[in-house]
C-alpha atoms as an extended CHARMM CRD file, in Angstrom:
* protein
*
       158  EXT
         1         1  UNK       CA              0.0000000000        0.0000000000        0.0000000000  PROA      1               0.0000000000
         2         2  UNK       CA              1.3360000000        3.6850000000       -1.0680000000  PROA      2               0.0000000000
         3         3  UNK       CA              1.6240000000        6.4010000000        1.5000000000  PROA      3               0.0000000000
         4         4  UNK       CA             -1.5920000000        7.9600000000        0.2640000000  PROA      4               0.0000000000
         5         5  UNK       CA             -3.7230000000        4.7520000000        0.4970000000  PROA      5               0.0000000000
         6         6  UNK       CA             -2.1200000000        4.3920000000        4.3320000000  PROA      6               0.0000000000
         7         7  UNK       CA             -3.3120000000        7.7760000000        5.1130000000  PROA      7               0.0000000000
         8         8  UNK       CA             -6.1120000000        7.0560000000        3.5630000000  PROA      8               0.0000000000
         9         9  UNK       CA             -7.0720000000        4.1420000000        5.4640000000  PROA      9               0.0000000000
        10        10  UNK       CA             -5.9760000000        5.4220000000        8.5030000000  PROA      10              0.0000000000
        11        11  UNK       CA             -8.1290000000        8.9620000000        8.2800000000  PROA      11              0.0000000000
        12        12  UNK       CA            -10.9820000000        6.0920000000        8.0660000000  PROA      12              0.0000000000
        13        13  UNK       CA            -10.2050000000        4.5650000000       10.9680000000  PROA      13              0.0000000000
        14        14  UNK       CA            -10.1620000000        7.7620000000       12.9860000000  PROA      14              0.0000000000
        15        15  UNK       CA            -13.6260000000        8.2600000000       11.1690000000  PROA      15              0.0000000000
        16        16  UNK       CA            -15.0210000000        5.3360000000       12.3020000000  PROA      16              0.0000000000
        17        17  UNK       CA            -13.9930000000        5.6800000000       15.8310000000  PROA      17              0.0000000000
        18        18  UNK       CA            -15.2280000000        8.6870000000       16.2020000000  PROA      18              0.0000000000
        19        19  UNK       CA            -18.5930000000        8.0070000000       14.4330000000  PROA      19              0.0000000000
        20        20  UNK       CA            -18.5800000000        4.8540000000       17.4230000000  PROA      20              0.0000000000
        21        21  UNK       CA            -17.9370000000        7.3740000000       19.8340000000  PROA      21              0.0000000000
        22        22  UNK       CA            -20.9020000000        9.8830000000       18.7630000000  PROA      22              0.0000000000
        23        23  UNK       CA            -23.0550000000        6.8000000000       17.9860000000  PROA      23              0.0000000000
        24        24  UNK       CA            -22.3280000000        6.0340000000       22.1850000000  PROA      24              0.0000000000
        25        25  UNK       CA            -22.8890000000        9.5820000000       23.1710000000  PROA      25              0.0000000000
        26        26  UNK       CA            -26.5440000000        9.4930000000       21.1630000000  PROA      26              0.0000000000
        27        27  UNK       CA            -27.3560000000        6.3500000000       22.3120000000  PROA      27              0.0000000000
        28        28  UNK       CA            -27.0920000000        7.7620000000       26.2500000000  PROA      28              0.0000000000
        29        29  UNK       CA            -29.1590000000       10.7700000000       25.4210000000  PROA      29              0.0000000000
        30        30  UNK       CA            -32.1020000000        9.2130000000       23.4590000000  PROA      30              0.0000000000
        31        31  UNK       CA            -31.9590000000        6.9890000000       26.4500000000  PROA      31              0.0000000000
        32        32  UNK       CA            -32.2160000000        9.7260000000       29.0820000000  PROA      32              0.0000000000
        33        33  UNK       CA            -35.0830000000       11.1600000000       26.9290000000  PROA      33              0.0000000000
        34        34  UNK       CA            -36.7600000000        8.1400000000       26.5260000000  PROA      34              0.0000000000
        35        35  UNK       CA            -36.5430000000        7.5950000000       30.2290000000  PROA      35              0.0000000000
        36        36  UNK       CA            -37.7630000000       10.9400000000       31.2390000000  PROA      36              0.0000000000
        37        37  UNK       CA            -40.9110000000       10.8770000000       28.8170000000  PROA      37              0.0000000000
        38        38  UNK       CA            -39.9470000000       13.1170000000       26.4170000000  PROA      38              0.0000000000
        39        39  UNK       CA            -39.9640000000       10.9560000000       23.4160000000  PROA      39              0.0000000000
        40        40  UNK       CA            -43.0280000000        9.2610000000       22.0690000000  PROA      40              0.0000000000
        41        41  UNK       CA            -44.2550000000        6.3670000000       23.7690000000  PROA      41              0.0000000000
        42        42  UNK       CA            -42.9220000000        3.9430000000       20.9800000000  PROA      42              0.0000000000
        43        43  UNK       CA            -39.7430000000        5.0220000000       20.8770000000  PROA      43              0.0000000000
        44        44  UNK       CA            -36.3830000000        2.4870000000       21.5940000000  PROA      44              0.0000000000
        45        45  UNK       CA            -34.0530000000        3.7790000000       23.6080000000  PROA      45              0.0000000000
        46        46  UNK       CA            -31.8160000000        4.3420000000       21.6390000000  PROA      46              0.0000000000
        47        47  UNK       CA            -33.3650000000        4.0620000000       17.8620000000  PROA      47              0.0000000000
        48        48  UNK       CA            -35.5500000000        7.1090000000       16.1710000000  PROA      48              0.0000000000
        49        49  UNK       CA            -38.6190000000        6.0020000000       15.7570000000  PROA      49              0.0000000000
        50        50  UNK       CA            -39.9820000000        6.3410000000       11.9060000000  PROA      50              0.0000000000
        51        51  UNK       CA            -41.9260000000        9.8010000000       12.8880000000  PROA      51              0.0000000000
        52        52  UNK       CA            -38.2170000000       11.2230000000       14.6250000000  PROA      52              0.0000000000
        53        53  UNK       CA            -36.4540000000       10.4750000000       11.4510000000  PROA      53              0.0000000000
        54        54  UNK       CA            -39.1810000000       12.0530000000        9.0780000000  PROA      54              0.0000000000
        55        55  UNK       CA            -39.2430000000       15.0610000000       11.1800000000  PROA      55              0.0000000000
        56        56  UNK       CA            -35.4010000000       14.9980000000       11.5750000000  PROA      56              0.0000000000
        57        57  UNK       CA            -34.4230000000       15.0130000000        7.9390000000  PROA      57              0.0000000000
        58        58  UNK       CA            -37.5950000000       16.8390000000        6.7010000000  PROA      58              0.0000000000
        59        59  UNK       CA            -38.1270000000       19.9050000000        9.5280000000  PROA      59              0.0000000000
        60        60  UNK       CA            -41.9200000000       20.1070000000        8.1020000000  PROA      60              0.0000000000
        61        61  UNK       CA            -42.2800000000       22.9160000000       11.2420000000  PROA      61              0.0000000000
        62        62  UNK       CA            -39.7910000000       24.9610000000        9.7940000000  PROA      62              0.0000000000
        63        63  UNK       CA            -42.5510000000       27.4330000000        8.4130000000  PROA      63              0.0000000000
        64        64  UNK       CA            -45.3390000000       26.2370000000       10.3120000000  PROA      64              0.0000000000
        65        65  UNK       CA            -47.5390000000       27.4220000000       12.9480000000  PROA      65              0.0000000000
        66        66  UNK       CA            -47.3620000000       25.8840000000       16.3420000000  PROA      66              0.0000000000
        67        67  UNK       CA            -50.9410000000       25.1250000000       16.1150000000  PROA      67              0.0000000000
        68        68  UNK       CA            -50.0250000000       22.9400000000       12.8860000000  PROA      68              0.0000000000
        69        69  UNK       CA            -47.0510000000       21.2690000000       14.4320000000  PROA      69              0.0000000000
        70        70  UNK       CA            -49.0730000000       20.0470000000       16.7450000000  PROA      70              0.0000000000
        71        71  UNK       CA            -51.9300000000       18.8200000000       14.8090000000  PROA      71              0.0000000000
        72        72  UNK       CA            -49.3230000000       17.1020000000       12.6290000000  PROA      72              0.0000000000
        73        73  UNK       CA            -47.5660000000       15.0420000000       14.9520000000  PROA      73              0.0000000000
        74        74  UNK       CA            -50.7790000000       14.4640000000       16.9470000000  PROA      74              0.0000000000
        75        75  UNK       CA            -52.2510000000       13.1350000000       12.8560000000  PROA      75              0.0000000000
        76        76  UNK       CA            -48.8990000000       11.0930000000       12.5950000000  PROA      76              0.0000000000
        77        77  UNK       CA            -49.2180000000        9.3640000000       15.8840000000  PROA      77              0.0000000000
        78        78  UNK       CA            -52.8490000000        8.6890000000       15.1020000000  PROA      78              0.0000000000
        79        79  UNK       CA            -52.5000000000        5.6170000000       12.9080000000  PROA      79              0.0000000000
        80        80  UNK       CA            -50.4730000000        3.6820000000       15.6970000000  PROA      80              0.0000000000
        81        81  UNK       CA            -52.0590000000        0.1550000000       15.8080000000  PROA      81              0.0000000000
        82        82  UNK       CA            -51.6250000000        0.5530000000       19.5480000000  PROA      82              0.0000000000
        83        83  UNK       CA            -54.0420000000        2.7220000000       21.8190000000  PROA      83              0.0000000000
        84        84  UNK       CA            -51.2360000000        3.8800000000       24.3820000000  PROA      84              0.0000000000
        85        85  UNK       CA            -49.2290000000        4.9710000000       21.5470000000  PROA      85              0.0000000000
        86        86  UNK       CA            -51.7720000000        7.0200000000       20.0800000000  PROA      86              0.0000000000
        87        87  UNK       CA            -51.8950000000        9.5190000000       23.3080000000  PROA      87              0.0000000000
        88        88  UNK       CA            -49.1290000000       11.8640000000       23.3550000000  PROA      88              0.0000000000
        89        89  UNK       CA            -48.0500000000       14.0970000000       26.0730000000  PROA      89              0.0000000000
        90        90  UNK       CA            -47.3310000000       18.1460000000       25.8050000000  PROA      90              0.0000000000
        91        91  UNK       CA            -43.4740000000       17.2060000000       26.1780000000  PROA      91              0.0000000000
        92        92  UNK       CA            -43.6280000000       14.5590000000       23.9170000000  PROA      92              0.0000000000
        93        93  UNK       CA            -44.9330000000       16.6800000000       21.1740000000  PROA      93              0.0000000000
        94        94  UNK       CA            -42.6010000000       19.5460000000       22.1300000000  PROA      94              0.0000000000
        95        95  UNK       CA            -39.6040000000       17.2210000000       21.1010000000  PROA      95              0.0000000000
        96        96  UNK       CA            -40.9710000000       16.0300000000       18.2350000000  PROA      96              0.0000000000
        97        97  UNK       CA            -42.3860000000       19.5460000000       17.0910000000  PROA      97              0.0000000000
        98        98  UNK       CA            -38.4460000000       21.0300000000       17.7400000000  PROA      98              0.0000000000
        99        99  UNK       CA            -36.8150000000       18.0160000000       15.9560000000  PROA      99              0.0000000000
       100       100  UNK       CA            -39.1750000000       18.7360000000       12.9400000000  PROA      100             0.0000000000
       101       101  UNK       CA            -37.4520000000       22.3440000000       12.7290000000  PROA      101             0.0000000000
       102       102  UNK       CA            -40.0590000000       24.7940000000       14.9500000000  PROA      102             0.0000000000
       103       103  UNK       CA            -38.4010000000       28.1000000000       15.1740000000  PROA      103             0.0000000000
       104       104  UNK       CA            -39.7190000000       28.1050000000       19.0910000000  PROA      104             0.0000000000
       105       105  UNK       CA            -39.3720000000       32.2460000000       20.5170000000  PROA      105             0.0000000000
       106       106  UNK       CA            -39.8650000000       31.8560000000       24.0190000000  PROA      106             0.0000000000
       107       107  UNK       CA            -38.2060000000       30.6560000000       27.0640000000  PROA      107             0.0000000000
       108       108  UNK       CA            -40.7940000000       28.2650000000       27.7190000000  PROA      108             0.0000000000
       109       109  UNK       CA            -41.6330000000       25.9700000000       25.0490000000  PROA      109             0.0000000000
       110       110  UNK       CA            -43.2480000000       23.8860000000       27.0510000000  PROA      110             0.0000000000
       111       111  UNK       CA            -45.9360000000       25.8470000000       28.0920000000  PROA      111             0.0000000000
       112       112  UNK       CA            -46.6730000000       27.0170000000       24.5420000000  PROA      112             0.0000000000
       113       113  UNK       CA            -47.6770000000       23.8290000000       23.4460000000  PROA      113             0.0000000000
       114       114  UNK       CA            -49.5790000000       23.0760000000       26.4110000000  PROA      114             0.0000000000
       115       115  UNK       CA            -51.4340000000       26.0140000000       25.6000000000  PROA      115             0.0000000000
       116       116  UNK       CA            -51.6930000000       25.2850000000       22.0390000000  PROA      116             0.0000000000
       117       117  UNK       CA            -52.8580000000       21.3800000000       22.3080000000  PROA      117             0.0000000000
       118       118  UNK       CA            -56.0070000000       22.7550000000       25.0370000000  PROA      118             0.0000000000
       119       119  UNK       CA            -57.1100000000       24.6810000000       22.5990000000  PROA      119             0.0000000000
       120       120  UNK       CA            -57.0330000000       22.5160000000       19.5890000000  PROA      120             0.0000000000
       121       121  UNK       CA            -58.8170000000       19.9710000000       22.2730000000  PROA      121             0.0000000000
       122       122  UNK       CA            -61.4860000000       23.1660000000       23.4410000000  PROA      122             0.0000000000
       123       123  UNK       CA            -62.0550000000       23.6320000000       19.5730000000  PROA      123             0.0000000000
       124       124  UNK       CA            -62.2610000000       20.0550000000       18.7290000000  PROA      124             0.0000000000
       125       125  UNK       CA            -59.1770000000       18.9560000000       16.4870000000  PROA      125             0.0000000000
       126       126  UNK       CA            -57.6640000000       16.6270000000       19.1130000000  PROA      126             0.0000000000
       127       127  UNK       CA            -58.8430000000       14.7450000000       22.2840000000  PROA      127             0.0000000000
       128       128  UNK       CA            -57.4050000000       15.5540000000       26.1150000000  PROA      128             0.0000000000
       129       129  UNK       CA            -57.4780000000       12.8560000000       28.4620000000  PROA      129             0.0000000000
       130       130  UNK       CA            -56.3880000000       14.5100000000       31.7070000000  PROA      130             0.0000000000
       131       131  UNK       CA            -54.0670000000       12.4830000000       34.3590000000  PROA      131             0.0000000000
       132       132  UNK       CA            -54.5180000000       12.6880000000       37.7550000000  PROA      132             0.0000000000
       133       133  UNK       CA            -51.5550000000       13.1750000000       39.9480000000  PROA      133             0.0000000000
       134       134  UNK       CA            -48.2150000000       13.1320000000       38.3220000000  PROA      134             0.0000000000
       135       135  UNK       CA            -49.7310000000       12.0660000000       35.4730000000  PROA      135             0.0000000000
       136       136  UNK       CA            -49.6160000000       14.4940000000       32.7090000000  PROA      136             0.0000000000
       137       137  UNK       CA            -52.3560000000       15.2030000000       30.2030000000  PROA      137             0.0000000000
       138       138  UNK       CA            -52.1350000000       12.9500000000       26.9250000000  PROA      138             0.0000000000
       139       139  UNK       CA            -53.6000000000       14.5970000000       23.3980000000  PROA      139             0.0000000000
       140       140  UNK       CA            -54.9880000000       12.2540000000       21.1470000000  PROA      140             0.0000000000
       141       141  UNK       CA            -55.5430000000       13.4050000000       16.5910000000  PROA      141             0.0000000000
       142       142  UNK       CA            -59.4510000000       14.0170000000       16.3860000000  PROA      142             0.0000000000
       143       143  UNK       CA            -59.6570000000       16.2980000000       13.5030000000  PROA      143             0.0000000000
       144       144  UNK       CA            -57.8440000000       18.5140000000       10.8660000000  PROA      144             0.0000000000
       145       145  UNK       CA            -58.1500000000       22.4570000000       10.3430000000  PROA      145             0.0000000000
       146       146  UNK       CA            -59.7700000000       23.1710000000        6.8610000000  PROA      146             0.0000000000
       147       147  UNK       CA            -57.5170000000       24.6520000000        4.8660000000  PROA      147             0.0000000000
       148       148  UNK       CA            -59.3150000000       28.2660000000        4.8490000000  PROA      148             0.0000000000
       149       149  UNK       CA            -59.4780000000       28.1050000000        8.9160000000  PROA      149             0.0000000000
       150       150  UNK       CA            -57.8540000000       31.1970000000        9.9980000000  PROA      150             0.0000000000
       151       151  UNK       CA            -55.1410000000       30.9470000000       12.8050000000  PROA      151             0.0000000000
       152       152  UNK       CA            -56.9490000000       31.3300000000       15.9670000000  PROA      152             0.0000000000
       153       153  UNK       CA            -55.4550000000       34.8310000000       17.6200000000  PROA      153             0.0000000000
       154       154  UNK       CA            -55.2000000000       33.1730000000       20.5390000000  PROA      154             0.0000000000
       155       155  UNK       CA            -52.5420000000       30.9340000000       19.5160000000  PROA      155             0.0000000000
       156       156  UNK       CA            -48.8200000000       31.5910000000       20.2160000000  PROA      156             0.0000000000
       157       157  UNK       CA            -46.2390000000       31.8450000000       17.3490000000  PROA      157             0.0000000000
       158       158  UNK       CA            -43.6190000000       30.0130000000       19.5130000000  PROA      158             0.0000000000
């Protein structure tokens, strides 16, 4: 082997260590989120589910409305052959609405999609089954928005 094939081959090495090494590091924090209950409830560990990629690779919230984002991950979660997986909680969707790309402005995300999925549930586009105790409220895909519905002026921009 010449000296440019060597450093060839040994740049790939160093590649594939360090892709080993970030694959580790990813693993641990899908893990922690996973564990904490802030990805969707059919999520591995430590594997996107199909809905993280999509939203990953696509960032369909890019231009969206938070009212939209929600609706849309609510509508992709609704064809789950499972029940439980069909119920998604405010955090849940808040970390699938930011990997999809949602320019969020606030310091507390959180509470603007809380907001936003009560009132799609008070106007009808998605169920709310509230938890008692530590439980948190799961939103379940009802309806869509017509396409002429104007954005409610209640609803938060991010």
């Amino acid at each position: 082997m010449d000296a440019t094939a060597k450093k060839l081959v040994a740049r790939l090495a160093e590649i594939d260590q360090q892709r080993a090494q970030l694959r580790r590091e990813r693993d641990a924090i899908t893990t922690a989120l996973a564990a904490t209950g802030w990805r969707p409830p059919d999520a591995s560990p430590n594997i996107y589910s199909h809905e993280e990629n999509e939203f990953i690779s696509t960032e369909p919230f890019r231009s969206m409305s938070l009212a939209d984002a929600c609706l849309t991950v609510l509508r992709n979660y609704a064809g789950k052959s499972q029940a439980h997986q069909q119920w998604l909680d405010k955090s849940q969707v808040e970390y699938l609405v930011t990997r999809g790309g949602f320019p969020f402005k606030t310091d507390n995300p959180t509470n603007s999609v809380n907001i936003t999925l009560r009132r799609l549930a008070q106007d009808g586009f998605c169920e709310a089954h509230t938890g008692h105790g530590s439980r948190a409220t799961r939103f379940r895909f009802k309806k869509d928005r017509l396409p002429n519905d104007v954005e409610d002026s209640r609803a938060t921009k991010g």
